[in-house]
LOFIPA-114737 format. One record per residue (C-alpha): residue in three letters; x, y, z. Coordinates in steps of 0.02 Angstrom, whole numbers, plus 50000, padded with zeros to 5 digits. Each point is the difference from the previous one (the first is absolute). Layout:
<rs>
R  type      u      v      w
R   ALA      X      Y      Z
...
</rs>
This chain:
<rs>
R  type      u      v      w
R   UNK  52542  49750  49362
R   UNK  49976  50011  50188
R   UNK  50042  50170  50117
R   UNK  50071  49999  50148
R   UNK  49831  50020  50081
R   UNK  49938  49826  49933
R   UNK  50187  49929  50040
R   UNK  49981  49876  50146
R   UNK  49853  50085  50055
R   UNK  49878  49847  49972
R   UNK  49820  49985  50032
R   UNK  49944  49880  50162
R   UNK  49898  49947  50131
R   UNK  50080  50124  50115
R   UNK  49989  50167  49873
R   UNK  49833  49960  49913
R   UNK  49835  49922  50052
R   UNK  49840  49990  49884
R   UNK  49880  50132  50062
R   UNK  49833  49953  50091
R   UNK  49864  50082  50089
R   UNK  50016  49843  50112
R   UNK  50171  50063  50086
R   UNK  49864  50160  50050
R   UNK  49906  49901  50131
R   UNK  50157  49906  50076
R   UNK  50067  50175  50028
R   UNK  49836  50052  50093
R   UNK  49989  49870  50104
R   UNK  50186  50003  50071
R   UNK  50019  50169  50018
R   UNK  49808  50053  50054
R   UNK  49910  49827  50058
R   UNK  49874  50076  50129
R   UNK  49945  50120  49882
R   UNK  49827  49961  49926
R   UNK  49992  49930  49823
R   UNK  49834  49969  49975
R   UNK  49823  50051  50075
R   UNK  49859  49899  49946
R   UNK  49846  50063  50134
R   UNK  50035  49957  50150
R   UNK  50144  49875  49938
R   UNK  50217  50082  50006
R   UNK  50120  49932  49938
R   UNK  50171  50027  50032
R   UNK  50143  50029  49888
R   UNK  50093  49859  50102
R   UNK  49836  49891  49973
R   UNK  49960  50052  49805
R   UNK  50158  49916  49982
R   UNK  49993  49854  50079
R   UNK  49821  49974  49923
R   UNK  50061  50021  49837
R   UNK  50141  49885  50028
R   UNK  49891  49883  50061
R   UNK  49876  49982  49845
R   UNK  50172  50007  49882
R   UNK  50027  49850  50099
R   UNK  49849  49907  49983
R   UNK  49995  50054  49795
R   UNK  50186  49922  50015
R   UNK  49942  49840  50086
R   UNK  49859  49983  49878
R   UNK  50115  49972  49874
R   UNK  49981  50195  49915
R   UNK  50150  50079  49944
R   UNK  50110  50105  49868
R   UNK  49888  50021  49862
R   UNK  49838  49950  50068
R   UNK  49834  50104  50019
R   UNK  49906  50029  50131
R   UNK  49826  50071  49972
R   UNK  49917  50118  50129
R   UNK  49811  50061  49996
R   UNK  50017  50135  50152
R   UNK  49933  50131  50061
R   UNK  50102  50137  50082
R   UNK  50051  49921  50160
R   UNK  50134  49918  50092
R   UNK  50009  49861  49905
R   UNK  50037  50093  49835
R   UNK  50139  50095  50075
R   UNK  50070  49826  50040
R   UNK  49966  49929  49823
R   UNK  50144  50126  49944
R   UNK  50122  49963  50112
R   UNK  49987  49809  50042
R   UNK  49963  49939  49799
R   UNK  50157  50076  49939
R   UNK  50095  49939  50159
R   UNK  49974  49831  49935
R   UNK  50060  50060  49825
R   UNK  49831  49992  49949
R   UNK  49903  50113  49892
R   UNK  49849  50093  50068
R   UNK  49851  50017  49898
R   UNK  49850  50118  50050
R   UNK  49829  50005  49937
R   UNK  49889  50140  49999
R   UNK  49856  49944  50107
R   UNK  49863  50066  49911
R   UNK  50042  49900  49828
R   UNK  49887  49874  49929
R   UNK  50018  49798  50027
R   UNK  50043  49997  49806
R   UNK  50139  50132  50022
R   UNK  50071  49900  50154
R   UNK  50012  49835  49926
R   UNK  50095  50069  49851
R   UNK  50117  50086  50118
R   UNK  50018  49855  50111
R   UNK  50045  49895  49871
R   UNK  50127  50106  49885
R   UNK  50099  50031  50172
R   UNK  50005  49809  50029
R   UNK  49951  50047  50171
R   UNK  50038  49865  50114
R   UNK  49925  50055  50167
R   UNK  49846  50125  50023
R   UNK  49978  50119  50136
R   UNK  49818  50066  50034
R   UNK  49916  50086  50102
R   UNK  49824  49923  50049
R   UNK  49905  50154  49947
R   UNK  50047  49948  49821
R   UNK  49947  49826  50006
R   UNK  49866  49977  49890
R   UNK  50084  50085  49851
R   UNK  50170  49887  50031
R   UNK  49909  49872  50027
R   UNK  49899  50028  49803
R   UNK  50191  50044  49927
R   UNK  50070  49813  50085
R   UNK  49855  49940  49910
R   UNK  50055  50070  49845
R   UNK  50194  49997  50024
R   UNK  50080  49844  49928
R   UNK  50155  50017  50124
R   UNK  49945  49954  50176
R   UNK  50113  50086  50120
R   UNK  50015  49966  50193
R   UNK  49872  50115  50071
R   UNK  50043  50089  50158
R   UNK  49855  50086  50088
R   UNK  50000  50158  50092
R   UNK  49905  50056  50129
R   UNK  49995  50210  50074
R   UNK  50019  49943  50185
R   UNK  49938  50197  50014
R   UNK  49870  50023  49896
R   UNK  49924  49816  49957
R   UNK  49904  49976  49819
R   UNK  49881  49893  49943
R   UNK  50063  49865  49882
R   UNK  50031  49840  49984
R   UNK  50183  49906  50041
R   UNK  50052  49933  49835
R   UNK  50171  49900  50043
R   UNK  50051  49867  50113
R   UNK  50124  50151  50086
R   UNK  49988  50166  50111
R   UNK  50122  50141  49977
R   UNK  50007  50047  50181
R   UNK  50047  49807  50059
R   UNK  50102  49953  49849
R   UNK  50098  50156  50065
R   UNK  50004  49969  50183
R   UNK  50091  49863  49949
R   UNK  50130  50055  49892
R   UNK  50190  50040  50062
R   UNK  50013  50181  50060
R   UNK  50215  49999  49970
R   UNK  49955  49939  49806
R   UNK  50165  50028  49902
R   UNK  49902  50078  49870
R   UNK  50079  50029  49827
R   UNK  50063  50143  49920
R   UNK  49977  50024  49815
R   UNK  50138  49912  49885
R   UNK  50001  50139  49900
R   UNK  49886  50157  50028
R   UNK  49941  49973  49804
R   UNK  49911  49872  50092
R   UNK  49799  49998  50014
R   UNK  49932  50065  50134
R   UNK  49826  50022  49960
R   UNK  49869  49991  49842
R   UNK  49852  50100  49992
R   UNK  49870  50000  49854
R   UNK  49940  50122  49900
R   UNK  49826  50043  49946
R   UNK  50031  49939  49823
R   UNK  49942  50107  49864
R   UNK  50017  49900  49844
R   UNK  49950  49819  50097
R   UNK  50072  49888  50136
R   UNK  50102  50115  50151
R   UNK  50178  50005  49974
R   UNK  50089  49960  50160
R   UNK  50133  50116  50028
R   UNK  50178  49952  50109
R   UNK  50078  50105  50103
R   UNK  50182  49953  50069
R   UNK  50053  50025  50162
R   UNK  50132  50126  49939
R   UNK  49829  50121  49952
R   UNK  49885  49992  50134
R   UNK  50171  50023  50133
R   UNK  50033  50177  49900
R   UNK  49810  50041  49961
R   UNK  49971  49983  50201
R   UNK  50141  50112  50046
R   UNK  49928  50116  49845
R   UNK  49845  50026  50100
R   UNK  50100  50032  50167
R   UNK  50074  50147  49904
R   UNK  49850  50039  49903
R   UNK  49899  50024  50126
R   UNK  50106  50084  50137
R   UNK  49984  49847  50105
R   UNK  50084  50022  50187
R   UNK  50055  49845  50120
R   UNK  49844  49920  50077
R   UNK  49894  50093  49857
R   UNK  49807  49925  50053
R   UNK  49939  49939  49822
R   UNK  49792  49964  49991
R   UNK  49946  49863  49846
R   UNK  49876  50102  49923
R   UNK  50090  49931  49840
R   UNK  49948  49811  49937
R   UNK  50165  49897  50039
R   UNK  49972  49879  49856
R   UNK  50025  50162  49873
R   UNK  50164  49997  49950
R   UNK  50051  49928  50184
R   UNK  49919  50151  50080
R   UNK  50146  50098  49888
R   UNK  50130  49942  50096
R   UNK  49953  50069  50175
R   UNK  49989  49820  50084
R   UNK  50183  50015  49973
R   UNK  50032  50188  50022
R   UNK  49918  49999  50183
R   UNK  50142  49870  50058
R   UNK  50127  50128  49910
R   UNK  49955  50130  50126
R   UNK  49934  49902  50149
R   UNK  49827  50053  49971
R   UNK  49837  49939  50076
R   UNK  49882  49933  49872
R   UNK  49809  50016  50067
R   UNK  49906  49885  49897
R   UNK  49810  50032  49953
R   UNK  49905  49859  49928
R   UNK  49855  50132  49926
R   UNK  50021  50157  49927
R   UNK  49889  50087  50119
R   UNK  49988  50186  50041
R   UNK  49960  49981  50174
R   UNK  50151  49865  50020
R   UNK  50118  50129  49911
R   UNK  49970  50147  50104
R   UNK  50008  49889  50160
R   UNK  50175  49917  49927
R   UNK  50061  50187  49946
R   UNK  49975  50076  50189
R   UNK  50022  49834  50119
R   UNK  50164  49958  49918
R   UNK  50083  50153  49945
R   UNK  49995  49931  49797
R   UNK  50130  50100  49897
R   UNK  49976  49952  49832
R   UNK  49870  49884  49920
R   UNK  49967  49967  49791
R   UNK  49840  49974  49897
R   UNK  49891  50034  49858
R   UNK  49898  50158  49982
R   UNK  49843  49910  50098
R   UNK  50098  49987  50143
R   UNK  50023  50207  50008
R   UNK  49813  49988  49961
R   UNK  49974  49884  50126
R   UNK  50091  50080  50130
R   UNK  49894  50189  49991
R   UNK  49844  49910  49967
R   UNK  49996  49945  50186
R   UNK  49879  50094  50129
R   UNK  50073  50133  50112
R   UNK  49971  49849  50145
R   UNK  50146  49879  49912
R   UNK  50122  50148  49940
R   UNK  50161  50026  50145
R   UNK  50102  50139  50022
R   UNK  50169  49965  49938
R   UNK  50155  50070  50090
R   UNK  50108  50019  49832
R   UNK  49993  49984  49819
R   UNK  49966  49826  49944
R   UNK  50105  49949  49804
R   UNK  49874  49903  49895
R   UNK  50056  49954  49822
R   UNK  49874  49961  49885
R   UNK  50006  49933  49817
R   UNK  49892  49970  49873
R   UNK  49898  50157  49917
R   UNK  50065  50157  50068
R   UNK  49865  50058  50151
R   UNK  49933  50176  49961
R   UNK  50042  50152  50077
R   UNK  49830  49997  50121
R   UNK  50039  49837  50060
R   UNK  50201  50055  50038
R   UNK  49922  50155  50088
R   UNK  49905  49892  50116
R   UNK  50135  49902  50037
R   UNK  50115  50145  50036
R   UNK  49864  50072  50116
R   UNK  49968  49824  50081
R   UNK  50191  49954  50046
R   UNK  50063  49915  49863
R   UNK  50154  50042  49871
R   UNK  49961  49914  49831
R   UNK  50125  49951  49862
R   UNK  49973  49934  49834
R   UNK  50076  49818  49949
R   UNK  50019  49895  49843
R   UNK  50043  49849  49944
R   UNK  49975  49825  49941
R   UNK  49989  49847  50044
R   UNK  50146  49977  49903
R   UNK  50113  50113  50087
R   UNK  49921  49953  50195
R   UNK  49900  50094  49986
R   UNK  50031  50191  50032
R   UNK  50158  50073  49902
R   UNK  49953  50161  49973
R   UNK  49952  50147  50129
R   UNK  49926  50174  49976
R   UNK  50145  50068  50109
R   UNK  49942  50169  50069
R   UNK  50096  50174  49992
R   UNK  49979  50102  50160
R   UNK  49986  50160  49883
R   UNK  49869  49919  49907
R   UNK  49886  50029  50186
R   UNK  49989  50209  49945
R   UNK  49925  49948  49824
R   UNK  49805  50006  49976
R   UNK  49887  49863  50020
R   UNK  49977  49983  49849
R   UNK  50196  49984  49934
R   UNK  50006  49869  50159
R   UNK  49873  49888  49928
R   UNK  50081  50007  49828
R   UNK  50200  49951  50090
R   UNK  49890  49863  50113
R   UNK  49911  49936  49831
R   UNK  50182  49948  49933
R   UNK  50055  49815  50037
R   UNK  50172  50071  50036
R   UNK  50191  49953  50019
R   UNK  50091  49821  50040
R   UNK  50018  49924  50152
R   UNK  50196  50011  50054
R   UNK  49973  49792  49978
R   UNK  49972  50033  49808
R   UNK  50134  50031  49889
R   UNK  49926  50080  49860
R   UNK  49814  50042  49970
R   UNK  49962  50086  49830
R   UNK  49866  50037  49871
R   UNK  50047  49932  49830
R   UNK  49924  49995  49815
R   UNK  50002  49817  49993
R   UNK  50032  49988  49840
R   UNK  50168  50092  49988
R   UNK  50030  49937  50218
R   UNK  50049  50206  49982
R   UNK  49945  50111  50138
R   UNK  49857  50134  49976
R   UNK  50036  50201  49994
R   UNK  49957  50035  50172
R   UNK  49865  50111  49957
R   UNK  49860  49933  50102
R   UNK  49922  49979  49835
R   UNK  50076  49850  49917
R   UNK  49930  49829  50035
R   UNK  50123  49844  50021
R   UNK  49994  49844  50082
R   UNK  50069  50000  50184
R   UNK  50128  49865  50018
R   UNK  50123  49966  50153
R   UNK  50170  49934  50007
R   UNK  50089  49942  50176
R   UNK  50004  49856  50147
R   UNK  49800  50010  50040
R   UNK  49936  49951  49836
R   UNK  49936  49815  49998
R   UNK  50133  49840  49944
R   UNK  49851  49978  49874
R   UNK  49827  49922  49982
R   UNK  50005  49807  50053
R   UNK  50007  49855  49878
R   UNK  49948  50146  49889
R   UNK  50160  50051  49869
R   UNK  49918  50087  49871
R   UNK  49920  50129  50091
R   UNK  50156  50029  50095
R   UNK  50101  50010  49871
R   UNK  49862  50134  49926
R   UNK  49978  50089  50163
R   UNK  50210  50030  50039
R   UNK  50024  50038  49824
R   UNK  50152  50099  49962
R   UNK  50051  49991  50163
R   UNK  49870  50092  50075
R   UNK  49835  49945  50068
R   UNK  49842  50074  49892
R   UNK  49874  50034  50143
R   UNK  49861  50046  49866
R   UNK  49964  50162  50074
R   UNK  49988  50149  49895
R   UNK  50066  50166  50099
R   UNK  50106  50174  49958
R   UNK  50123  50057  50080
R   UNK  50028  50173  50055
R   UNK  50141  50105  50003
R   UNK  50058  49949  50174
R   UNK  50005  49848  49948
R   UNK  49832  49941  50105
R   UNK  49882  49878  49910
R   UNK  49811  50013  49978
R   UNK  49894  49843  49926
R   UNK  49870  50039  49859
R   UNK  49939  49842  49954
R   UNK  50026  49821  50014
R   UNK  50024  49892  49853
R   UNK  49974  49849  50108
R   UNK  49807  50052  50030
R   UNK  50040  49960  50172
R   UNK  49872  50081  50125
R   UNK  50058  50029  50167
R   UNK  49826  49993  50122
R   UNK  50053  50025  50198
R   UNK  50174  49948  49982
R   UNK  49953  49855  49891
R   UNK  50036  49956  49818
R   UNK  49870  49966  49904
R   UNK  49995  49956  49798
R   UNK  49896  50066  49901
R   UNK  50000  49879  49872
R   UNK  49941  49877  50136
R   UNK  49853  50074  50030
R   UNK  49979  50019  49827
R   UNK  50005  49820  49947
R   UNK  49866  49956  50144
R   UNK  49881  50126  49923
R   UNK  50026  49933  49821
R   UNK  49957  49814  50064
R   UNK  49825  50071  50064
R   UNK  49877  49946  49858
R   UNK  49944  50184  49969
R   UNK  50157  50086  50001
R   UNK  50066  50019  49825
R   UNK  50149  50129  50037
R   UNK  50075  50065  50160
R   UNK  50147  50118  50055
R   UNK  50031  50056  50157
R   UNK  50123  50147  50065
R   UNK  50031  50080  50162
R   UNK  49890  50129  50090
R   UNK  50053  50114  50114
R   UNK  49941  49955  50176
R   UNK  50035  50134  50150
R   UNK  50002  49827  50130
R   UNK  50062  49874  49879
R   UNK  50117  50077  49892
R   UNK  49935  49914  49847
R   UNK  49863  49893  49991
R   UNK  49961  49899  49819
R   UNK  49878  50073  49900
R   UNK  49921  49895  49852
R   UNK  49928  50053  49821
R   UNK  49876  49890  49947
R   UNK  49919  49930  49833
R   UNK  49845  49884  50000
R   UNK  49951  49887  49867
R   UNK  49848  50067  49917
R   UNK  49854  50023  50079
R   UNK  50099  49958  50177
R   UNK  49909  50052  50175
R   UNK  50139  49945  50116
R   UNK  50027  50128  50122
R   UNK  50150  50071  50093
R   UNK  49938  49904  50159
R   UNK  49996  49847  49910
R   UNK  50195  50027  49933
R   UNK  50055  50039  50165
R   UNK  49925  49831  50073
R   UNK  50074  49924  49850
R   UNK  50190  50053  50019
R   UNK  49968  49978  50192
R   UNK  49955  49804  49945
R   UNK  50189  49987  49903
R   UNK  50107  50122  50092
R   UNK  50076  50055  50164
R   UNK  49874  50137  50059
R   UNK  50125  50125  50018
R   UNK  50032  49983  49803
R   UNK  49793  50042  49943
R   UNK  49973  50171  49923
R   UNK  49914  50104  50114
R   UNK  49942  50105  49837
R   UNK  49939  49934  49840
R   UNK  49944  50106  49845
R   UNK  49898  49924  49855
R   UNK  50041  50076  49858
R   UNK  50094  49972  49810
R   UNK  50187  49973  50064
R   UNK  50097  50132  49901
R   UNK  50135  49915  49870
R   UNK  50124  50058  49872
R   UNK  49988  49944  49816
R   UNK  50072  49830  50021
R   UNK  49873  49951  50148
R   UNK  50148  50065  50124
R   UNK  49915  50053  50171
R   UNK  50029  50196  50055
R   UNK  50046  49970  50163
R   UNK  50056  50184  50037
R   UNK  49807  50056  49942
R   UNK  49931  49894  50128
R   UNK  50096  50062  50137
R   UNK  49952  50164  49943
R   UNK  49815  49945  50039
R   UNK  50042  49906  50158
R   UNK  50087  50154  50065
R   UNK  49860  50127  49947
R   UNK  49871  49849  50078
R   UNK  50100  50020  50154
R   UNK  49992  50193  49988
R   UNK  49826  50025  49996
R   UNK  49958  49845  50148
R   UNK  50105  50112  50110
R   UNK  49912  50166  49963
</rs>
């Protein structure tokens, strides 16, 4: 039976619209169109020209025939073009697909084909890979060349079409679509895929508009906040912050190459305020000679994810201009959920009790609903002891719709209504999260996930390899980098050299163990691999290369 708050108080198109990042940039634009969007060198962009650029493309996509439902595939780097990719594909009511741009041809034409992606968007730099995955791919999408009008590449055109001139021609007053419903896809983005093929993961429009005000609050972002893409914008659509800049009229300053002497430059000529990455990029950043570092006029926010940067790498930072704050998330939640949110009073402790609080994964983002640390066999939460391993799982509006044309493993994955991230953590009294291990065997190297069983099943096809694990090893620039336990067939003289060349041969060179030990592979009774030992090993190995 009804109340008499539900009594003639119906919901329609005047009292409820489907939420969208999309209705962020609009906003911009009208209230704040001189205001610069985008810097790309010596190329600005307007807020009243983003736009209309966008609006253009949607336009084109439209006229092309692309519309609710249908991919579009992008291979780009982080520049203008990308930030347009997330704007104009869903304007169309298409659904944006981004590649990580140093994946293999094999990888690519997999992806390309499981998204049914019907147009391809690449930058020239990347031709010769796309051009081995259209080889390989049996779809045959319309390919759509890009070319940095900044900072030209070498490559090869590949399509019949130019981004710039199919855009040029497109209709800058585009009625572009809002979302049906904001369950609707936005994007997809792939995952590493630890057990075989990557699992493309959907987010909905309803997600990515909360997980981009989530960072706004998150990160304590202000109006015109100056945002520097440190951060890869094909992981987990740069978390969101495509989106989140419009949110607060902020100025996006792209950088095509993680470079130390372009990041200090960025950091002092344009007044950055916040900027994301990986542990390298810290490392990356003090590594530079006194000649490239700036003086900055006020703390600069950089959130970082992956392994938690030690304390003589936070100390640097601190000294250098920088406050750092911890992330985590997944792919499946859009990427960061979860924030090491610092206590003020927590500044008088020791160094040491900082490192420990800054070691801990954290609390949920105000987007999340519920983040816990459950036994998953009774979906009960742990004693918060800081003792008691569980499985994190999450429960709210930024976890994925599910993993596409793929029901099994979503069923699996949002099991009992939560989603089972894989992650083994404690939780401690305050109710703060800290991961232990990862039952995925997922190694996160610079920002990127890599799996280890991957790399192991190159090694095992190498004639001489009869057994191979590989962990994660502690890296003060990378995070993690994949180290590899080796057995050789009897009598085998491969060397490590000779592996490395190997995996370089049938992998992404970002995925090929920097370390590998030859040596009996440590098992349980039933011919079960110790994992945990060898990480033991790789983190002593690491210990004594450092001293």
């Amino acid at each position: 039976m009804s109340d008499i708050y539900d009594r003639d108080l119906d919901q329609n198109q005047a009292n409820h619209q489907p939420l969208t990042p999309l209705a962020f940039l609009e906003r911009a634009a009208t209230v704040f169109p001189d205001h610069i969007a985008v810097v790309h060198g010596s190329m600005q962009i307007s807020y009243r020209d983003f736009y209309r650029r966008c609006r253009k493309f949607a336009s084109v996509l439209a006229g092309r025939g692309i519309g609710r439902g249908d991919t579009v595939s992008v291979m780009l780097a982080n520049t203008p073009a990308m930030l347009e990719a997330h704007y104009a594909v869903p304007m169309c009511g298409a659904v944006l697909h981004s590649m990580n741009t140093r994946l293999d041809a094999g990888v690519i034409a997999f992806q390309l084909d499981h998204a049914e992606a019907q147009v391809l968007i690449t930058d020239t730099a990347f031709s010769g890979t796309i051009s081995s995955a259209l080889d390989l791919a049996t779809l045959k999408p319309l390919v759509i060349d890009y070319m940095d009008p900044v900072f030209p590449q070498p490559g090869d055109r590949l399509g019949s079409d130019d981004y710039e001139t199919l855009l040029q021609s497109g209709d800058g007053d585009f009625a572009w679509l809002m979302p049906e419903n904001e369950w609707d896809a936005i994007t997809v983005n792939y995952t590493s895929g630890t057990t075989g093929d990557p699992k493309g993961v959907v987010y909905h429009h309803r997600g990515a508009c909360l997980l981009a005000q989530g960072n706004a609050i998150t990160a304590s972002m202000p109006k015109h906040a100056v945002y520097l893409w440190t951060l890869p914008m094909f992981h987990c659509n740069g978390w969101c912050f495509p989106w989140t800049m419009s949110a607060v009229t902020g100025t996006h300053i792209c950088l095509r190459e993680v470079r130390a002497d372009a990041i200090w430059a960025a950091l002092a000529d344009y007044q950055v305020t916040h900027l994301c990455g990986a542990p390298v990029v810290m490392s990356t950043i003090l590594a530079a000679p006194a000649s490239q570092k700036r003086d900055l006029t006020k703390p600069v926010e950089f959130f970082t994810a992956a392994a938690p940067p030690p304390e003589s790498v936070l100390s640097e930072m601190r000294d250098a201009g920088f406050n750092v704050t911890h992330l985590y998330g997944l792919t499946e939640v859009y990427g960061p959920a979860v924030v090491n949110d610092w206590h003020e009073e927590w500044n008088q402790l020791s160094a040491e009790e900082q490192a420990a609080l800054k070691a801990r994964q954290g609390v949920r983002y105000h987007a999340l609903e519920e983040l816990d640390v459950l036994d998953p066999e009774t979906m009960k939460p742990v004693p918060r002891d800081g003792e008691t391993l569980g499985e994190v799982m999450f429960r709210g509006n930024v976890v994925m719709k599910g993993y596409l044309k793929n029901k099994q493993a979503t069923d699996d994955a949002l099991a009992g209504g939560w989603f089972h991230s894989g992650d083994l953590a404690v939780v401690y009294a305050d109710g703060y999260i800290q991961l232990k291990d990862r039952s995925k065997d997922i190694i996160i190297s610079g920002g990127e996930n890599i799996s280890s069983i991957e790399i192991e099943e190159v090694l095992h096809k190498h004639p001489q390899v009869t057994a191979a694990a590989v962990v994660a090893m502690p890296d003060e620039k990378w995070g993690e980098t994949p180290c590899a336990f080796v057995e050789l067939v009897d009598d085998g003289s491969v060397s490590s050299a000779d592996l490395v060349d190997w995996c370089r041969q049938h992998m992404a060179g970002f995925k090929v163990p920097r370390h590998i030990v030859f040596e009996e592979i440590v098992k349980t009774s039933t011919g079960k691999v110790q994992k945990f030992i060898l990480r033991q090993q790789a983190e002593k190995l690491a210990r004594e290369q450092e001293g």
